[in-house]
Structure formats: structure tokens, C-alpha cells
Residue, then its C-alpha position, 0 to 999 in steps of 0.5 A: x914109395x909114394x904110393x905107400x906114404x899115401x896108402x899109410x895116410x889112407x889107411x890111418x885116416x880110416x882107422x881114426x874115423x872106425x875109432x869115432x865111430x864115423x862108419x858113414x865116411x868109411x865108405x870112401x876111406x876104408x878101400x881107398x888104401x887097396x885101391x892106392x896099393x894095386x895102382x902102385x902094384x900095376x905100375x910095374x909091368x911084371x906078372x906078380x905085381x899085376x895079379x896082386x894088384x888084381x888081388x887088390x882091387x879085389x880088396x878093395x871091393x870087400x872092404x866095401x861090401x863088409x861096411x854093410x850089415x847083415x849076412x848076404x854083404x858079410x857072405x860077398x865080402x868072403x867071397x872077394x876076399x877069398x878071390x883076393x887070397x887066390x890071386x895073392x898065391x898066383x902072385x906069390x908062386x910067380x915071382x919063381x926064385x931058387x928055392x932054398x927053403x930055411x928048415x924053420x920054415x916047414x915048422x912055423x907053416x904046420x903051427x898056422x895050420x894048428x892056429x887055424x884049425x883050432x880057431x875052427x873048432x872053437x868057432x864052430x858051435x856057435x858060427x852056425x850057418x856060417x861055420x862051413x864058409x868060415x872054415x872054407x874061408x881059412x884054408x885059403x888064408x892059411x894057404x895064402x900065408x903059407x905060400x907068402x911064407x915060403x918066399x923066404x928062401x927063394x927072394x931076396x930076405x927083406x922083400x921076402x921078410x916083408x911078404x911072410x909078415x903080411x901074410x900072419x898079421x892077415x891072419x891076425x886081423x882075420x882071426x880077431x874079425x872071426x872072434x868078433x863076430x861069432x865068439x860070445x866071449x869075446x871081450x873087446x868093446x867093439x869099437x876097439x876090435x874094428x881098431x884092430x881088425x882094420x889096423x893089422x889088416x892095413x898093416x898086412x896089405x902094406x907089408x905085402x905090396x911093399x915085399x912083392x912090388x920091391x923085388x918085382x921092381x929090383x928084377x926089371x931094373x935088373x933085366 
């Protein structure tokens, strides 16, 4: 529990100096709370734990790259943040259980695949080049959302509550990040938006780490 107290602090250390506006120390400060998470996911011998800590550290170094300006870092950063969704699903379909999935479950899975196919469709005119990588980029959210989703039903409810969570305020932060970017419209002051994308998305990797390494945990005090 530790490890999520510092990971907190970290995150809202970061969140204040994106709301001064102090880029230049983000460096340091923005992957410092996935980097703090995939220790604390590593420490626990068990393979869900290790491939989100894998995921993780994938994290972090997305958070790294996307401080950069311009299309190639912005393009990298998709890229380990699609690595890092990847290695969140192995987790997610890892960690096994008895499925016995609540019949809400299918229901609220098809509205994210609405949300995000019209998110898609919104964005598409004026995303240009960007377009096709930002609707290849949603399918692996989405589908990382679905899957953390479907662990209600098959883990203990409050770990699986936690995971489920973390995966729709991903797509939250994702989908205000999207709109900052390419939708002309978008109201937000822009120091504003990055309060907010990089809120939700600190809040989303901690309910995340926190469902899954919890119950990784309970199952090897158990055997």
C-alpha cells in the first residue's frame, strides 16, 4: 500500500507542476507514478502482476515521449501506450477465475464500442494523417477496457470494481486527449485539458494496479 500512497503523491505532484504550467520538470515527474506502479506490480511473483508491470514501465516511457512536441514523438507514444494496453489485456486474461459474467456486463462493453466508434467518426475529418493510427489506437483501448471489464464476474467484486474502473477513466483521459488535439471545437483552455487528461489518466493506472495486484496478491497468500 506504500507503493500506491507514493504513486499518489507522484501523480499529484505532476498534476500541479501541468497546472503551473512547469513542462520542463514533467520530465521527471510524469512517468515517475508508472514507474513507482510496475515496482509494486513486480514485487508480486505471480504472471498478471508481471505483465502489468511490463505494461507499465511501457507507461511510463510513453509518458516520456508524448512531453515532446511534434508528430513523430506524439506517433512513439501511440505506439508504447498500445504496447502497454497489450500487455494489460495478457494480464487481465491471466489472472483466470470462474466466469460468471453479471448480464450487464455485455451491455455496457457494446455502449464503449459505440462511444468509441463515434469518437472515431467525429475526429475523422479533421485528424487527417492521423486518423487511421488514431482509430487503430481505439480498438486496443477499447479492447483493453472490455477485457478489464469482464473481470467482474470472475474475481473477487471490489479488485474487479477497481480493475473495470480504471479501464473506462482510460478511455475518459484518452478521449479528452483526442479532442484536445484534433477537434477544432474543443473548448477547454488547454492547461485545463492537460489537468485533466493527466488526472483521469493517474487515477486509471492506480485503480488498475491497485484491482489487479491486490487480488494477485490475495491468490499467493492463498496457495
Amino acid at each position: 500500500m506504500l507503493a500506491i500512497v507514493a504513486a499518489l503523491l507522484a501523480a499529484v505532484l505532476d498534476v500541479a507542476l501541468a497546472a503551473l504550467g512547469w513542462d520542463g520538470a514533467r520530465v521527471l515527474t510524469k512517468p515517475l507514478p508508472a514507474l513507482i506502479l510496475a515496482g509494486y506490480a513486480y514485487a508480486v511473483p505471480r504472471r498478471g502482476s508481471r505483465l502489468l508491470a511490463g505494461g507499465l514501465v511501457l507507461a511510463a516511457l510513453g509518458d516520456e515521449v508524448l512531453l515532446r512536441p511534434g508528430s513523430v514523438p506524439f506517433l512513439a507514444g501511440m505506439l508504447a501506450f498500445v504496447g502497454m494496453h497489450v500487455s494489460y489485456i495478457a494480464a487481465y486474461w491471466s489472472i483466470g477465475g470462474e466466469r460468471r459474467t453479471p448480464p450487464a456486463i455485455p451491455f455496457i462493453g457494446t455502449l464503449y464500442l459505440v462511444a468509441v466508434m463515434a469518437v472515431n467518426w467525429m475526429l475523422y475529418r479533421d485528424a487527417g494523417a492521423f486518423a487511421i493510427p488514431l482509430l487503430a489506437y481505439s480498438i486496443v483501448l477499447v479492447t483493453m477496457a472490455i477485457c478489464a471489464l469482464d473481470t467482474i464476474g470472475r474475481i473477487p467484486f471490489w479488485f474487479a470494481l477497481a480493475i473495470a474502473a480504471g479501464g473506462a477513466v482510460f478511455m475518459l483521459s484518452d478521449t479528452t486527449l483526442a479532442f484536445e488535439m484534433f477537434y477544432p471545437s474543443f473548448s477547454l483552455d488547454p492547461r485545463v485539458a492537460e489537468v485533466l487528461i493527466v488526472g483521469t489518466y493517474f487515477a486509471a493506472q492506480l485503480k488498475i494496479a491497485w484491482g489487479l495486484v491486490s487480488y494477485e496478491r490475495s491468490r499467493l497468500t492463498a496457495s
